[in-house]
VOBA-1610 file (N, C-alpha, C; in pm, whole numbers, padded with zeros to 5 digits, always signed):
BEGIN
Unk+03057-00171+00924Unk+02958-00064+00938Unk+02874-00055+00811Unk+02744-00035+00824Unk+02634-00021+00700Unk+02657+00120+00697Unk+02670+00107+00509Unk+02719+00235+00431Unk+02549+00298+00430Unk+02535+00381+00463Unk+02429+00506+00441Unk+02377+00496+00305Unk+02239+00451+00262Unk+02228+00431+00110Unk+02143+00576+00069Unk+02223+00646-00016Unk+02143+00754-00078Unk+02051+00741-00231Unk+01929+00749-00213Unk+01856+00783-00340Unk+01883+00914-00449Unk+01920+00906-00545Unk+01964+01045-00629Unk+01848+01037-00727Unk+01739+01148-00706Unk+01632+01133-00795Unk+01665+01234-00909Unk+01692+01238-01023Unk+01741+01320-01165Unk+01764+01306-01268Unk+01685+01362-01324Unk+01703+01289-01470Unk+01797+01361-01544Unk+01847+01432-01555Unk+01963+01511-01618Unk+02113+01400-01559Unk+02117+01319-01659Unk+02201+01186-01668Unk+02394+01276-01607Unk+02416+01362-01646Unk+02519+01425-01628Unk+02564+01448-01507Unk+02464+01498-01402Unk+02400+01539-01320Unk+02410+01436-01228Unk+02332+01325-01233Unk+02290+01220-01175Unk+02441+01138-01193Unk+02518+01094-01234Unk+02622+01050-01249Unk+02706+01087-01149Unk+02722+01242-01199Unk+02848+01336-01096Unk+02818+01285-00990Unk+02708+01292-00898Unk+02652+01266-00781Unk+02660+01149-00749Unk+02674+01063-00777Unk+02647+00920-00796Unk+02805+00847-00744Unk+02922+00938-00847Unk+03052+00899-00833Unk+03139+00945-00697Unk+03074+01118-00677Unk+03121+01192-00552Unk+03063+01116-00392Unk+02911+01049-00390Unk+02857+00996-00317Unk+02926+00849-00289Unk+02954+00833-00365Unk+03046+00674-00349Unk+03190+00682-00328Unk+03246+00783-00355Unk+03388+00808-00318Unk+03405+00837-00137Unk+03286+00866-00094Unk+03266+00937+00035Unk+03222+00853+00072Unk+03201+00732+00052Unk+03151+00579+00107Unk+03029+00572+00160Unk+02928+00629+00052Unk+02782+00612+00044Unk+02730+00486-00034Unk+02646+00419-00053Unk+02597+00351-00147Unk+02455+00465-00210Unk+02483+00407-00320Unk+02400+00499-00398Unk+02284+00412-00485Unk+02141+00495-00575Unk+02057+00419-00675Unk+01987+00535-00723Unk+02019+00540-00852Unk+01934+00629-00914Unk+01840+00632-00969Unk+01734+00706-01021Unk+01601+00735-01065Unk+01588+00854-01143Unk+01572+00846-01260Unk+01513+00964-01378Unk+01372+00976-01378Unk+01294+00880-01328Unk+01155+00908-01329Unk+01045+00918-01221Unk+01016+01032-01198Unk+00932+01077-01101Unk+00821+00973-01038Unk+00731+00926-01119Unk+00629+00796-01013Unk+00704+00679-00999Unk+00810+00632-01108Unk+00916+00515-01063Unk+00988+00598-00876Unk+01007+00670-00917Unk+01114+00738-00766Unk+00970+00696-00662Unk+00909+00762-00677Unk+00790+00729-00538Unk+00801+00595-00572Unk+00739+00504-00653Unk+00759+00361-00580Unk+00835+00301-00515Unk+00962+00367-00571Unk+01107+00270-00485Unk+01109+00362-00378Unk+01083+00467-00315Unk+01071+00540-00218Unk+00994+00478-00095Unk+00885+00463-00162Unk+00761+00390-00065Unk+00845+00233-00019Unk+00932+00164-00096Unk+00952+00054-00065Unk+01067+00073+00080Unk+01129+00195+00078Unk+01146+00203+00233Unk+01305+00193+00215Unk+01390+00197+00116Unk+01535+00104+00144Unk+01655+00248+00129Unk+01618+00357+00177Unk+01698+00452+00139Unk+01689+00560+00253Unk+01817+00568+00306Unk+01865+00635+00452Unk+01816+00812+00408Unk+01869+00839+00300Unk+01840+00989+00224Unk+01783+00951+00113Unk+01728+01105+00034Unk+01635+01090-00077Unk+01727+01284-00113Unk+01796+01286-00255Unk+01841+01369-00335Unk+01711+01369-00416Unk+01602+01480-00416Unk+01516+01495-00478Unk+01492+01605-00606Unk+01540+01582-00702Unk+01530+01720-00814Unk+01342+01717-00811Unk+01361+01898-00840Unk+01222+01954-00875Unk+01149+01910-00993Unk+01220+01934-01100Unk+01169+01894-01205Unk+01199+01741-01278Unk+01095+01664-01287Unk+01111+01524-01337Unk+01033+01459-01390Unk+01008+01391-01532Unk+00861+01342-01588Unk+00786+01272-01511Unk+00682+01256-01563Unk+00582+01203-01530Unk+00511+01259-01373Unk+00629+01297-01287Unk+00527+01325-01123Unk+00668+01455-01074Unk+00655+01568-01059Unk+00735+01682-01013Unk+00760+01613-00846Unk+00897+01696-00842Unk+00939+01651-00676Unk+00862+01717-00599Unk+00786+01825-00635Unk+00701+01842-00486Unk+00609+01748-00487Unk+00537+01717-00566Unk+00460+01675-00540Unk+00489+01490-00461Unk+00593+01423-00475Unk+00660+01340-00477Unk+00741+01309-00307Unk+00770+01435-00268Unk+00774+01502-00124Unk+00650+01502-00091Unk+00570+01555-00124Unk+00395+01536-00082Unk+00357+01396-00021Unk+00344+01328-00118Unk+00326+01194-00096Unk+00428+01126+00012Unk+00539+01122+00020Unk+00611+01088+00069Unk+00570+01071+00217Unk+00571+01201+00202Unk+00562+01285+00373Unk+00425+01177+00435Unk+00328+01137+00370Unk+00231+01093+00408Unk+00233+00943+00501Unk+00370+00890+00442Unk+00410+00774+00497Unk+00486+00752+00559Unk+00656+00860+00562Unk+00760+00831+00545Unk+00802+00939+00612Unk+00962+00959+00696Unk+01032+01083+00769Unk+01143+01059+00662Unk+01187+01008+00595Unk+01312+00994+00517Unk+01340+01116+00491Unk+01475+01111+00507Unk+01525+01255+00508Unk+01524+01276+00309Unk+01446+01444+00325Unk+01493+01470+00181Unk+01557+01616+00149Unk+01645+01571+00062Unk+01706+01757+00020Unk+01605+01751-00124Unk+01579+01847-00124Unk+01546+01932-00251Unk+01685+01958-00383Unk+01632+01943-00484Unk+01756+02046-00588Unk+01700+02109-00665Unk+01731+02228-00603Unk+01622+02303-00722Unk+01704+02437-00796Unk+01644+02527-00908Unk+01701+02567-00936Unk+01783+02748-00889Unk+01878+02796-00893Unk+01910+02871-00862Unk+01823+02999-00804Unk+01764+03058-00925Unk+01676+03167-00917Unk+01554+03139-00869Unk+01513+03017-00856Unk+01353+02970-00801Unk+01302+02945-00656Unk+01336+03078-00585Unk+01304+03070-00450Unk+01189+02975-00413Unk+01094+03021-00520Unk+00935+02950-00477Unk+00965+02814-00453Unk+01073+02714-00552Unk+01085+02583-00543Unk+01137+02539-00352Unk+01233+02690-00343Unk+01281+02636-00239Unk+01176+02649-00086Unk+01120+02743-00086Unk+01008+02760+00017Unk+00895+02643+00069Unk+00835+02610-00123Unk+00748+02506-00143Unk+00812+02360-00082Unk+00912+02346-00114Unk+00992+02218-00117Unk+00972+02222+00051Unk+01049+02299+00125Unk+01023+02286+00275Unk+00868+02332+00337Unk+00801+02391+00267Unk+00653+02365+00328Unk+00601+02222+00340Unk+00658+02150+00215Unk+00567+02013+00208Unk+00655+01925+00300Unk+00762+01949+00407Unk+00832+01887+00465Unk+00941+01805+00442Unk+01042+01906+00309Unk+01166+01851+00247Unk+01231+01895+00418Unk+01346+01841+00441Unk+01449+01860+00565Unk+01547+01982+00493Unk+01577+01969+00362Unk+01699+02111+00322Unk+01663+02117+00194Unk+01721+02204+00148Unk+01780+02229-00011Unk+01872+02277-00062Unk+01922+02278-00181Unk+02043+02341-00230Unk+02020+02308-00353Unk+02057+02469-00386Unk+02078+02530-00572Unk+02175+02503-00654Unk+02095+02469-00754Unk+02207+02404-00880Unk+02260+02498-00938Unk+02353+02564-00996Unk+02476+02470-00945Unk+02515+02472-00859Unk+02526+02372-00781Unk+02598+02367-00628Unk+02733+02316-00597Unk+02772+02352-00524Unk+02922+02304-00477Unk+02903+02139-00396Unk+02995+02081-00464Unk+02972+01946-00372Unk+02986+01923-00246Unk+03143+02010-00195Unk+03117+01961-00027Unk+03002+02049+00033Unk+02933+02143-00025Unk+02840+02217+00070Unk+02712+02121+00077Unk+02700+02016-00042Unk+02601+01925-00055Unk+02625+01794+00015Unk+02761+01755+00054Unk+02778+01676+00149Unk+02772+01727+00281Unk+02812+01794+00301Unk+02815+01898+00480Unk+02642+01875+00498Unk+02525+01890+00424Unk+02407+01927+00435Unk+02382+01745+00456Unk+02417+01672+00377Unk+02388+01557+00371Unk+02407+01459+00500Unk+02533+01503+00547Unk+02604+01471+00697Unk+02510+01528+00793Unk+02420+01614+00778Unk+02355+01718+00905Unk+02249+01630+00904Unk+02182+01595+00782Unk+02079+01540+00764Unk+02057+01432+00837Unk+02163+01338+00834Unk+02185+01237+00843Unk+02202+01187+00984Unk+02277+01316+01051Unk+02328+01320+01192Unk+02174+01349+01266Unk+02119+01439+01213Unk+01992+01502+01228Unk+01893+01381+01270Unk+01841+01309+01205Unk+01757+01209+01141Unk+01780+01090+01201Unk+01898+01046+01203Unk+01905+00918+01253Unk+02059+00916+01355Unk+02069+01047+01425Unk+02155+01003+01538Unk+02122+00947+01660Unk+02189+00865+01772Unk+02146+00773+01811Unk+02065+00880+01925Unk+01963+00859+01968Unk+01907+00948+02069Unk+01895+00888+02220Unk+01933+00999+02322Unk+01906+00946+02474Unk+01813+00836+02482Unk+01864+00724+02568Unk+01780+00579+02580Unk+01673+00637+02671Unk+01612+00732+02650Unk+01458+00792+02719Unk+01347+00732+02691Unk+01306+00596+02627Unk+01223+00561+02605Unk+01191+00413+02709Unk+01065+00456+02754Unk+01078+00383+02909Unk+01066+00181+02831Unk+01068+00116+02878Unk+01051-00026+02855Unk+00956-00039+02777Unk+00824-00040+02880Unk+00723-00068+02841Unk+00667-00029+02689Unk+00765+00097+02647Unk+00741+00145+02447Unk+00797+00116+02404Unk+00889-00001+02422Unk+00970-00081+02333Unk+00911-00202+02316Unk+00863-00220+02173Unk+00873-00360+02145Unk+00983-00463+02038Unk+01035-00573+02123Unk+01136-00639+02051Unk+01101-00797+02058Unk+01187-00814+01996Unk+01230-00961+01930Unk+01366-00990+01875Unk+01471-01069+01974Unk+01561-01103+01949Unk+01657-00950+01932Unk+01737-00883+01788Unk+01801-00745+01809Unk+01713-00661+01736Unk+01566-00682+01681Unk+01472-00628+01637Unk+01415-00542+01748Unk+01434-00388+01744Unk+01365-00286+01824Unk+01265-00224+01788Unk+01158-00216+01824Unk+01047-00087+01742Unk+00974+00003+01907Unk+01005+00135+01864Unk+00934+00217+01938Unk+00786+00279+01870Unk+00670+00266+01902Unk+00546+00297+01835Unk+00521+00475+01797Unk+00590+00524+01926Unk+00582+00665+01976Unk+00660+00690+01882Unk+00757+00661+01792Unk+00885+00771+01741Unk+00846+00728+01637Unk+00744+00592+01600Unk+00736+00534+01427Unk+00894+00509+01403Unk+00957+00432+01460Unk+01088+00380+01482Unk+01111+00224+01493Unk+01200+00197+01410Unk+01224+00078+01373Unk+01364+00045+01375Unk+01464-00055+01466Unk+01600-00066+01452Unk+01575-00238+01413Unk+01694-00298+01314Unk+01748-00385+01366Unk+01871-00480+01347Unk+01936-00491+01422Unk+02066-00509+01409Unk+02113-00417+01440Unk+02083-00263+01499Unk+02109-00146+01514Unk+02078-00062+01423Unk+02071-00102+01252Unk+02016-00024+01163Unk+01883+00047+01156Unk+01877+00141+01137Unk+01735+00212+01122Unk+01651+00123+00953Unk+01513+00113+00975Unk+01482+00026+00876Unk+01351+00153+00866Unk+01308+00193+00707Unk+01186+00231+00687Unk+01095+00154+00649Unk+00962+00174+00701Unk+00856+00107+00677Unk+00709+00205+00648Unk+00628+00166+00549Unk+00492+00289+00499Unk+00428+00247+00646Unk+00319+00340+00630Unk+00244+00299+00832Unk+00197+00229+00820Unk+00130+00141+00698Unk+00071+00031+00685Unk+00154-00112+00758Unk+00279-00106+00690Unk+00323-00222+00721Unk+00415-00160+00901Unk+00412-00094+00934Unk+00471-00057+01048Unk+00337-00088+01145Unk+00177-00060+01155Unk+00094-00119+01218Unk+00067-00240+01181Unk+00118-00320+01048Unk+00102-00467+01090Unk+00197-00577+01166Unk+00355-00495+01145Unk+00450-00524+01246Unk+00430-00496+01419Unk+00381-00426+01425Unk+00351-00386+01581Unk+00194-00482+01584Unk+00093-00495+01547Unk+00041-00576+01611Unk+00079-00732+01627Unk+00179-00763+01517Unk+00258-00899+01549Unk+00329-00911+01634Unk+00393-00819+01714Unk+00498-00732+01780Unk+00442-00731+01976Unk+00279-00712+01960Unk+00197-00663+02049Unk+00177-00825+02124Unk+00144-00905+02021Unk+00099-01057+02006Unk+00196-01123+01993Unk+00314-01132+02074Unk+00441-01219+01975Unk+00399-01327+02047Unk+00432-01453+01981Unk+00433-01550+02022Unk+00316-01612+02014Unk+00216-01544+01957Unk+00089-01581+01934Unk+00109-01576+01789Unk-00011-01716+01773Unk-00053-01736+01592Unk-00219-01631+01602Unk-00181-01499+01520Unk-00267-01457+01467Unk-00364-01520+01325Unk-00469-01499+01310Unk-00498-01533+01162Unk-00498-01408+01076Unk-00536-01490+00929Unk-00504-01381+00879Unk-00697-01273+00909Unk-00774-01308+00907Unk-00911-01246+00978Unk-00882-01157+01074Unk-00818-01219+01235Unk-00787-01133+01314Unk-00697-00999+01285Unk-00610-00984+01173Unk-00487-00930+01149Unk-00568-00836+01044Unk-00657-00870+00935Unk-00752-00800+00911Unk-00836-00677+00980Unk-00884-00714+01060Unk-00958-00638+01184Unk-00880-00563+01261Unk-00769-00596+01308Unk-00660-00521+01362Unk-00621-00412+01260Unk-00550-00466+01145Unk-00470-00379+01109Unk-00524-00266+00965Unk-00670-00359+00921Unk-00758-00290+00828Unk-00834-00218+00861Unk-00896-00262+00959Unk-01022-00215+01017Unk-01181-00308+00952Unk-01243-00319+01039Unk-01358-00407+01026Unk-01428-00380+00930Unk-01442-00337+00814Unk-01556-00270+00754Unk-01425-00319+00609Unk-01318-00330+00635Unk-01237-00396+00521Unk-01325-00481+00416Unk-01360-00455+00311Unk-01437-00568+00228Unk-01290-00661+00148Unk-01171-00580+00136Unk-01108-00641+00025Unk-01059-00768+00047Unk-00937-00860-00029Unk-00906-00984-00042Unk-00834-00987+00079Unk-00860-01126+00135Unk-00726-01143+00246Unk-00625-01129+00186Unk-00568-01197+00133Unk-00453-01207+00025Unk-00381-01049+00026Unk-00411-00926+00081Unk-00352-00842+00161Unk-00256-00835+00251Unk-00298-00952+00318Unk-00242-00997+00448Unk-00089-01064+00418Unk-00119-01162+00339Unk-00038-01225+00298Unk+00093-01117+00237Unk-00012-01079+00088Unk+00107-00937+00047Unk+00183-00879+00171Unk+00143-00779+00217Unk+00251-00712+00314Unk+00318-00820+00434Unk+00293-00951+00463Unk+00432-01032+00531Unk+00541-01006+00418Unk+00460-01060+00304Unk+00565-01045+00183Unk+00692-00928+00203Unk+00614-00826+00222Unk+00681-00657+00201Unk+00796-00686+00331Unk+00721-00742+00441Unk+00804-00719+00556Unk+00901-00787+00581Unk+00849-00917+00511Unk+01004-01012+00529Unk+01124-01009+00423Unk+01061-00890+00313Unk+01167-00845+00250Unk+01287-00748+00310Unk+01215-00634+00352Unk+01270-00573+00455Unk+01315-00631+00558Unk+01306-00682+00630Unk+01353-00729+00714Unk+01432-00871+00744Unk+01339-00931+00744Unk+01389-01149+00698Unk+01497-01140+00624Unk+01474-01095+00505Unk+01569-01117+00409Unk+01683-01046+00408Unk+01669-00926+00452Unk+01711-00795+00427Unk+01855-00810+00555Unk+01821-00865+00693Unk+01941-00912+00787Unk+01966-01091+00818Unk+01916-01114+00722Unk+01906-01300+00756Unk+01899-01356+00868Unk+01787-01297+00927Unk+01711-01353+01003Unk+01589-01374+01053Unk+01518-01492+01055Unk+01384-01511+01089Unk+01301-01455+01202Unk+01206-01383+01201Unk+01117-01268+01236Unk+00991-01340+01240Unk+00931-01334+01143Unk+00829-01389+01046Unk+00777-01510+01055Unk+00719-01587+01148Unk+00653-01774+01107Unk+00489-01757+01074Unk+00491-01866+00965Unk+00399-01889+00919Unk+00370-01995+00969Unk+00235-02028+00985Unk+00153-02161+01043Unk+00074-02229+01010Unk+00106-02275+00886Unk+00046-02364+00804Unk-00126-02369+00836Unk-00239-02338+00744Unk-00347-02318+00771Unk-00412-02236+00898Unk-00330-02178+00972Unk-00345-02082+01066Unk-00298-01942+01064Unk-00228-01898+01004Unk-00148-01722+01021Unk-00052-01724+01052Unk+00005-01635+01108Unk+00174-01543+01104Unk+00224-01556+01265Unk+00300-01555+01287Unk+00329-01527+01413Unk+00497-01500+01410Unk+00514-01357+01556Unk+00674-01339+01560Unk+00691-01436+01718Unk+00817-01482+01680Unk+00872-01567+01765Unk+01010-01498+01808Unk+01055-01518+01925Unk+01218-01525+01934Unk+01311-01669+01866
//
């Protein structure tokens, strides 16, 4: 069974530790972050089931960090904020944190929340989704409607960027797209920038994915473009 990987964003090293040791005893995998725009990058890269988000952190504050997030991403996040600072906790769920809990907090009440989250977020839901909104390849599932991605059964995150360039490969399987057509599709026509875009995010995707369950998704076609195959 794939261990649930939690992000612990905090820079208070003491803090971030405790959490770190209690989360792994409870057979989480864990990765931490003291720095606020470092946390959004590895955030954006998609590889974390939960997100432990402290309020206060250099360089970029967790709301604002939840802000961004939200723009790409459903990853579940708790807030940690501080005791007396209702406002943190209100704000935190306006910008679309899933919970929070005040420091100092009790650990199992922060695991119980973590389990809800979790159950919440990624429990398996009624097979209500008719055929025709499923697109697959091999045990690779994606539903367009839910911005849902399984494979191998695992839930996989992806920014919407690379989730609309997977679905139009997805739409086209078995077809060699170029990288022009895939442009126009997935940029939009009026795109001036480098192809070499194109290229980048296979990159992103066959990290996530290719690499990520060892198995091939992804063909390239020598002077022609990308294509998904079974």
């Amino acid at each position: 069974m794939v261990k649930p990987k939690i992000f612990i964003v905090e820079d208070e090293r003491r803090i971030a530790r405790f959490l770190q040791i209690e989360l792994e005893h409870e057979g989480y995998e864990t990765a931490v972050e003291d720095n606020g725009r470092r946390a959004l990058d590895r955030i954006i890269q998609g590889d974390f089931d939960l997100v432990l988000l402290d309020v206060m952190l250099p360089e970029m504050d967790g709301m604002e960090i939840c802000r961004k997030v939200r723009e790409i991403s459903e990853v579940p996040i708790i807030m940690l904020t501080a005791r007396d600072d209702v406002s943190d906790m209100v704000s935190g769920l306006d910008l679309g944190a899933d919970d929070y809990i005040t420091k100092p907090f009790d650990m199992q009440e922060l695991l119980a929340r973590i389990r809800r989250a979790l159950r919440s977020h990624y429990k398996e839901r009624p097979d209500d989704v008719d055929e025709n909104e499923r697109l697959t390849v091999k045990d690779l599932i994606m539903i367009p409607s839910r911005f849902e991605l399984r494979v191998k059964g695992e839930f996989v995150q992806l920014t919407k960027k690379e989730f609309s360039l997977l679905e139009y490969l997805l739409r086209n399987k078995r077809n060699v797209l170029s990288r022009e057509q895939i442009l126009q599709a997935v940029w939009g026509y009026d795109y001036n920038g480098d192809t070499n875009v194109v290229d980048v995010y296979i990159r992103y995707l066959r990290s996530k994915i290719d690499e990520r369950f060892q198995e091939k998704y992804i063909h390239t076609v020598r002077g022609i473009g990308y294509a998904i195959r079974d």
